[in-house]
N, C-alpha and C positions, 0 to 999 in steps of 0.2 A: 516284610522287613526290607526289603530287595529294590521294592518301587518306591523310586522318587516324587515328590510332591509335583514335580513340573519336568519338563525339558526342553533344554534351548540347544540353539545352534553355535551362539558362544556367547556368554559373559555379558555382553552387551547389549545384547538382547532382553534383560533384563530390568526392566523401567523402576526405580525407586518407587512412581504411582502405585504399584501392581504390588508393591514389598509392604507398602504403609497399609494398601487394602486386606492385606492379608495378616496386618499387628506384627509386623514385623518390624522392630526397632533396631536391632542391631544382624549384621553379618559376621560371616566368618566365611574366609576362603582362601583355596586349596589355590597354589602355584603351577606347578609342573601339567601345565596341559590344559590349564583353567585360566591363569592369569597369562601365560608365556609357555613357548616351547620347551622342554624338559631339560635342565639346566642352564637356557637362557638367563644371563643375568638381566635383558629386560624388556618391558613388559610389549606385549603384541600389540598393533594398531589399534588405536579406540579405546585401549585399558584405562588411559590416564585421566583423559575427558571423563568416561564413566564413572569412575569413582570420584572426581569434581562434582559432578551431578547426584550421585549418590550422599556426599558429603552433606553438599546444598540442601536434599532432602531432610536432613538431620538425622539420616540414618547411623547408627558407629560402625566401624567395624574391624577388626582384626585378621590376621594372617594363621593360619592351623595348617601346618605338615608334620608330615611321617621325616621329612627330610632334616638333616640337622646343620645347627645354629652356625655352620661357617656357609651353606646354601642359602638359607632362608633368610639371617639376619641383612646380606646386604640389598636382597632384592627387597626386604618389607620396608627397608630406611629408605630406598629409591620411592615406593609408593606412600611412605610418610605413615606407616599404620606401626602398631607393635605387631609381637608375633609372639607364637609358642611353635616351639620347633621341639621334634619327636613325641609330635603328639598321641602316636600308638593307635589311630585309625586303624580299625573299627572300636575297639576297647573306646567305653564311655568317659575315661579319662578326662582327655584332653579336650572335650566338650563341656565336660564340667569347669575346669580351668576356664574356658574361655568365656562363659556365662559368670564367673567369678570376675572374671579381669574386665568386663564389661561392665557388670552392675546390674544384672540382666534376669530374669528366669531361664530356663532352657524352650520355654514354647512362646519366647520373642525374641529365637533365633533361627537364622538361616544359614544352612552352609550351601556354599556353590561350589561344586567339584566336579572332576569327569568320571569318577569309579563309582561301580555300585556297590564294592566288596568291603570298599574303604569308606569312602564318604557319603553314599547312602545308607548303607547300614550302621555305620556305625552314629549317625544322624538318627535314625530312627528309632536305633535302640536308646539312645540319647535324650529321645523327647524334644527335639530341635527337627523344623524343614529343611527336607533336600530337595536343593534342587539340581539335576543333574547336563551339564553343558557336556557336548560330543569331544572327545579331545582332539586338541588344536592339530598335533601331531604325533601319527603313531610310526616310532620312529626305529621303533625293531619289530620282528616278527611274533614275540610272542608278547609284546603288549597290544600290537595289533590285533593277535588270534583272543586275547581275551576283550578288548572294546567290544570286538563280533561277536562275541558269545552275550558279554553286555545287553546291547543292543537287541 
């Protein structure tokens, strides 16, 4: 329940090709470390291109955080997606929502996130791919000490 379906180096690494070959129609993904620096309002180099490209692919995809709707709502309107914010990662919740809000099953979805405790597991319990991207920035010690244990 623990291992990710993939792992990249960030986000963009990512190729829509590789998402279609896998029946993946829609995403879902995690902000804080994944899209952007943790409370960055915006998004890291490459993020905007990517999901242009991911668009183009016909891929859909929405926004899923733990974080709540005064974080999340202005960054998901900067990248033009919806969102659901306090989505209770790892709880199958907010996975279910988001296969709802999409139009979707949960196994033609993928979340990309940096955690395994959150957004891989709770992906997996889910019935939805993870795949897991290294975070951008580990920006205290003891988020740091857990990426490493991660890892």
């Amino acid at each position: 329940m623990l291992f990710p379906k993939q792992m990249v180096h960030r986000v963009t690494d990512i190729s829509p090709e590789d998402l279609k070959e896998k029946g993946i129609k829609g995403l879902i993904l995690d902000i804080d470390n994944t899209l952007t620096t943790h409370d960055n309002p915006i998004p890291s180099d490459g993020v905007s291109a990517w999901l242009d490209s991911v668009r183009a692919s016909g891929i859909q995809m929405l926004v899923l955080s733990n974080n709540h709707a005064p974080r999340v709502e202005p960054f998901a309107k900067i990248l033009g997606l919806d969102f659901i914010a306090e989505g209770r990662k790892p709880l199958t919740d907010g996975f279910k929502r988001c296969a709802k809000a999409l139009g979707m099953n949960r196994d033609e979805l993928c979340i990309i996130g940096d955690q395994i405790f959150t957004d891989t597991l709770g992906a997996n319990n889910a019935g939805v791919m993870p795949i897991l991207v290294e975070a951008i920035d580990n920006h205290n010690f003891w988020l740091k000490a857990r990426h490493v244990l991660e890892m």
